[in-house]
N, C-alpha and C positions, 0 to 999 in steps of 0.2 A: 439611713439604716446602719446600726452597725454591727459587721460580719467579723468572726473568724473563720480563717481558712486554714485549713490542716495540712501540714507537711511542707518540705525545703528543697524538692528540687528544681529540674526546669520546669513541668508542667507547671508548679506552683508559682512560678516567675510568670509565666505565661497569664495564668491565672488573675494572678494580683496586677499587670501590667489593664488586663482587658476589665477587671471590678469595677481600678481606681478610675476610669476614665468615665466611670456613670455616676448620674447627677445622685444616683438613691446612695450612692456610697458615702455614705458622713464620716465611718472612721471604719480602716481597715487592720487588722492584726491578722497576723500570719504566725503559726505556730507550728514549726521552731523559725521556718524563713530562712532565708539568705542573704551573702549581700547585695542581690538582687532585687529580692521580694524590698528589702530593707529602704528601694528607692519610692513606693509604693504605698507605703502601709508601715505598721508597727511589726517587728518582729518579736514574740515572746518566747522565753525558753520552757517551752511545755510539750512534751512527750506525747504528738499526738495519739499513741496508742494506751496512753494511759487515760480512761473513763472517765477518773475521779479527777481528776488533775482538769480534764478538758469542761467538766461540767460547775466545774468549783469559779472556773476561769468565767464562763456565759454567764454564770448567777451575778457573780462580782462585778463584771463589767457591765453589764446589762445587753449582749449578745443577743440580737432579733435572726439573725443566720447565721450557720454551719455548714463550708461549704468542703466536702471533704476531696481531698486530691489523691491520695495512693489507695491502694487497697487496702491494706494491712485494721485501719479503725474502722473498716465498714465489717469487715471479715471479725473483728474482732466486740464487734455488737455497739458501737459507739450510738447510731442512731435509740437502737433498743436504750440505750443507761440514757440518755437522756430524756427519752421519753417515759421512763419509770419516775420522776420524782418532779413535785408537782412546781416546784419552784424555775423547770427547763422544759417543761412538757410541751409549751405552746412555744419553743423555736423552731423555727424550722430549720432544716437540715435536707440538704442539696447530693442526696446519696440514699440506698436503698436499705433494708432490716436488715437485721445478720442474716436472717433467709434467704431473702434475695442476694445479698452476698454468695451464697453458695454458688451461684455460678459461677462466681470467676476461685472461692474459696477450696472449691472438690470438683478437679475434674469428671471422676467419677457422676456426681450428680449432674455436672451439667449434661454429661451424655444422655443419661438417662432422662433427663428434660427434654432434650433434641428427639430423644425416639419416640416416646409418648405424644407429642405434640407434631410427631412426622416433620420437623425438619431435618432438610437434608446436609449430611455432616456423614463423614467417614464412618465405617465399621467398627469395634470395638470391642476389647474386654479389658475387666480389671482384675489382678493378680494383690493378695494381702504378702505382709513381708512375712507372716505364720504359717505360711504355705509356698515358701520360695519353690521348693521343688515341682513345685503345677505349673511355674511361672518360667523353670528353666528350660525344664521339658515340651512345655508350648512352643519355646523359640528354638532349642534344638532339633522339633520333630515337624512340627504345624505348620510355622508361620509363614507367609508368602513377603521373601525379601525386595524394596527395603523395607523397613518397619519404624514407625516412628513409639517411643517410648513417653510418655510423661508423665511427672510426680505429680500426685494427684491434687496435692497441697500448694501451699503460694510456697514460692521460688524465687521471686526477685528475679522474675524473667529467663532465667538458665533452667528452668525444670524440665527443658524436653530436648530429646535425643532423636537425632534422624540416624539408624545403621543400617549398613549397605552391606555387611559381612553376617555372616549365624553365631560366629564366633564374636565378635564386635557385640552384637546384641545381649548375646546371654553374659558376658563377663562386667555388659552396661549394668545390665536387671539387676545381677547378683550386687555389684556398687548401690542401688540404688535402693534395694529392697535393707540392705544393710547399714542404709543412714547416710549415704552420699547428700543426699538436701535435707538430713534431719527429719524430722516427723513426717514435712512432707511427700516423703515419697517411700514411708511405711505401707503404701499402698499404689501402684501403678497399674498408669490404663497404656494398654498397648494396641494401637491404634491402627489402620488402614495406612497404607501411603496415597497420600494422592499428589496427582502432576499437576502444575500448572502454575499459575501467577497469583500471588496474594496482595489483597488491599485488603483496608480497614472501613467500616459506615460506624458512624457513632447517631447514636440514639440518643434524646432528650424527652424524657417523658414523662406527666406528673399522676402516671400509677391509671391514667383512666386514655388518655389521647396522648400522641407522641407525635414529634419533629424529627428528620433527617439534617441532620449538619454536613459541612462539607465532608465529602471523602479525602483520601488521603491512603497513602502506599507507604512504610518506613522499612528498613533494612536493617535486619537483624545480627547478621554476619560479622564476626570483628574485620575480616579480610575485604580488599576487592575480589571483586567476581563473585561477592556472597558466598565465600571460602571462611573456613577457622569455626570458632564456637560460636555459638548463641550469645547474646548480649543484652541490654534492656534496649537495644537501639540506636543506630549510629547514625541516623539520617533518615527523611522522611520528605515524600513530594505532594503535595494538594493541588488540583485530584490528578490521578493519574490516567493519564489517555486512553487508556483502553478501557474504563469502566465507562459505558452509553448510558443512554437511558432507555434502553433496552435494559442492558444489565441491572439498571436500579430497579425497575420493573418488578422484576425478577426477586432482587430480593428482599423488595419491600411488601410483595405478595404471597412470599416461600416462606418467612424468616422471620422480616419484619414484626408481620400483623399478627405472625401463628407464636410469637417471641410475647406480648404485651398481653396477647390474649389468656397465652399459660400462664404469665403471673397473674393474671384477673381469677381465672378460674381457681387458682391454687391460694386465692386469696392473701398473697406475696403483697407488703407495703414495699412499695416501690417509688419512691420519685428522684430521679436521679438522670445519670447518664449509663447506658449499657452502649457499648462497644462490641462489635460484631468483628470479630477478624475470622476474612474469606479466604478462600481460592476460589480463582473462574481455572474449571477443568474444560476445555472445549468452550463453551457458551453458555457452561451452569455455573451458580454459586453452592459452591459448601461452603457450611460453615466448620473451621478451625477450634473456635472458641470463643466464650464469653470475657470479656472483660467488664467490670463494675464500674467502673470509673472512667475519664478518659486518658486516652495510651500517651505515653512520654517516649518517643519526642514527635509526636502525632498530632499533642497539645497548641504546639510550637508551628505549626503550620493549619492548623484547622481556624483559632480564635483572629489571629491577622486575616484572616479570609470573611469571617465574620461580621458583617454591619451593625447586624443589632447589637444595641445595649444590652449587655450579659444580665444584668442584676433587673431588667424585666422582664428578660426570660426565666429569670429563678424565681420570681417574682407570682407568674405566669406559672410556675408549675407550683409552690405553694399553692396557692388559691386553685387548683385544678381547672385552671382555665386556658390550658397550653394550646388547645384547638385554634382559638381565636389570633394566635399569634400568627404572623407569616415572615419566614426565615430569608434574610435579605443577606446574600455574599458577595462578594467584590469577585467579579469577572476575572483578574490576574491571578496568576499561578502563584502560589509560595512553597521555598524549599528549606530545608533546615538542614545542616553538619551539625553533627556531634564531633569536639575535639574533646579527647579521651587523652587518659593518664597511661605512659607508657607500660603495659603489664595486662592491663584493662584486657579481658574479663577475670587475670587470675590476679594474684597479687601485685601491687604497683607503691607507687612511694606516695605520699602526701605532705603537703607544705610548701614545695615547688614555689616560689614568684610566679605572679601572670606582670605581664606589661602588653601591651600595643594598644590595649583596650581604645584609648582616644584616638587611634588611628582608623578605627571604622567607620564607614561610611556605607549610609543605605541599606544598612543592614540591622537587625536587634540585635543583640546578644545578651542571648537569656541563658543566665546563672544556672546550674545544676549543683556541678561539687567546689563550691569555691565557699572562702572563711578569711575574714579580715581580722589580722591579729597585727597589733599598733601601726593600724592604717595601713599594712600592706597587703594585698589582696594575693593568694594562696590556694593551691589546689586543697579538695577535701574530702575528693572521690574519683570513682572511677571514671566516669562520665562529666566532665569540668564544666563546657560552656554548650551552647548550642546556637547555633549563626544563622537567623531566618530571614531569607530575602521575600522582597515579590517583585514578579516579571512579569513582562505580556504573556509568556509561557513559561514554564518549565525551566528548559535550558536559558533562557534569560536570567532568571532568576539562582539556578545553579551558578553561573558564573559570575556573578556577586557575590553570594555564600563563598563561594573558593577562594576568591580573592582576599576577602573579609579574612577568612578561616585562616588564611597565610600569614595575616598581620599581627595576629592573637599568641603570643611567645610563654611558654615554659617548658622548663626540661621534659623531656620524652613527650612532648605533643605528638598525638599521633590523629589522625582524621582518616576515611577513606572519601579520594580524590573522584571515584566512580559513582555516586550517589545517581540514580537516572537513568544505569547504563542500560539497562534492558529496557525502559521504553521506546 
């Protein structure tokens, strides 16, 4: 069969690494790729968010899957342009409508998805940036501190604000409602705080029956101790100790079922992956949010745990027959570091040398932000490499990744050395 896969970072390494290794895979491109993905597959220079560009590409080559990695071409209606014209209608495509999209695309809508459908998920409201003064006044008079803020639109991961001050809050709103994330956060939901511990459950489902994948807990924080801003992710543990099977119970009964069901009822085309990011407050799950796709660098430690062949399981959700599958994971723990470019999450430098690379051992290291220009490999983002071990457990497998992470050299390497510390 042959697939294009959309987008170049690590998930997408991740991705292209766990394809190429199934027998259905005859020829892999990867669009735009890395020099990662690059070990794997073909990489083509095409804009996954451009429709016409990606549907021009499936005609041309004769593309039987689309398997989509970031948000941004689900959000941006890529499944819908393909299935309008009659020459791409019958590919299939590994990711939900621009509707279904909306979950991870408006946080606004996803709230309101959660309350309808009675899952449980923090308190909220949403403020428009045409009526900043409802929205300042809310938080200078109402709100119970802290408060979490988030733009309601995709963000590239930084759309959301934890403040702990009234004045923090209101002078965040006023940045945000005035174009701090651009369009989206023309509209912001201000949200409940809740206490507790967050993981991630990712969902694979083909729109009628769904699978649970392994869990997995990542760290969002640039700092140790889960100090500093928000980031796309610095590190991530599969699974984390404290989710039972009590806890899955839970919210595969809460969440899960009341999650698959509202897209059935709302008659949402759906086949894809939905991503649940929780907190356990006490002994319950809320849900945080929808993601569409699956999380980075979540990617990076879920598909290594993974037994089955990936491209039966897509397979298996084309053909709506995903019930029949049974989802087979490898008993050891796997962990991933993020090394990041010194700046990372504000501004940083790009072009950097990488070297140590062949010094790794027992470890992947899946490409994010890196660019081979005359054969030298190069930083090309914020988030460079990602070092995923597996251990009998956890901290087994942590102190691989660390080790690994040490060997891995260019200017302003920066990693957090705490990945685990709160389990």
């Amino acid at each position: 069969m042959k697939i294009l896969l959309l987008g170049g970072g690590g998930r997408e390494h991740a991705f292209a690494w766990k394809l190429s290794q199934s027998k259905h895979c005859t020829k892999l491109y990867i669009a735009p790729g890395n020099p990662g993905t690059a070990q794997h597959g073909e990489n083509v220079p095409i804009d996954p968010e451009n429709n016409a560009a990606v549907a021009d590409f499936v005609e041309k080559k004769g593309i039987e899957m689309v398997v989509v990695g970031p948000e941004a071409p689900l959000v941006n209606g890529v499944w819908n342009y393909l299935r309008r014209y009659p020459s791409t209608s019958h590919v299939a495509v590994i990711g939900p409508s621009m509707q279904g999209a909306k979950l991870e695309g408006s946080k606004a809508y996803a709230k309101k998805f959660m309350k309808d459908f009675k899952i449980p998920t923090a308190g909220y409201r949403e403020f428009f940036a045409t009526k900043s003064t409802l929205a300042l006044n809310f938080l200078r008079k109402k709100a119970t501190l802290p408060i979490v803020l988030k733009a309601d639109g995709l963000a590239a991961g930084k759309g959301v604000v934890i403040c702990q001050e009234r004045d923090e809050a209101v002078a965040e709103m006023a940045e945000m409602l005035d174009g701090k994330f651009g369009t989206a956060s023309r509209k912001v939901v201000v949200e409940e705080f809740l206490s507790g511990i967050e993981f991630s459950v990712f969902v694979l489902t083909d729109g009628d029956s769904y699978q649970i994948l392994p869990v997995a807990k990542d760290y969002k924080r640039i700092g140790e101790g889960d100090t500093g801003p928000n980031t796309g992710g610095m590190g991530a543990v599969s699974p984390p100790p404290f989710v039972d099977e009590v806890m899955m119970k839970k919210v595969e009964e809460r969440i899960v079922k009341p999650t698959i069901a509202g897209l059935k009822k709302r008659n949402i085309e759906y086949q894809g992956f939905i991503f649940i990011g929780l907190i356990k407050v006490g002994d319950e799950p809320f849900v945080i949010e929808y993601n569409v796709r699956m999380g980075d660098p979540e990617t990076e430690v879920v598909l290594p745990r993974l037994k089955n062949d990936l491209m039966e399981l897509f397979m298996a959700v084309r053909d709506r027959r995903l019930s029949e599958v049974k989802i087979e994971v490898d008993d050891r723990a796997a962990t991933t570091i993020i090394l990041a470019s010194g700046g990372y999450p504000g501004d940083y430098p790009k072009g950097k040398p990488i070297t140590g690379l062949d010094k790794v051992e027992g470890s992947i290291a899946f490409h994010a932000g890196t660019k081979a220009i005359d054969g030298q490999l190069v930083t090309s983002g914020g988030r460079v490499m990602a070092v995923t071990s597996l251990g009998k457990n956890f901290r087994e497998a942590l102190a691989v990744s660390n080790k690994n992470a040490a060997l891995v050299e260019f200017e302003g390497k920066y990693f957090r050395g705490d990945i685990g510390f709160d389990l």
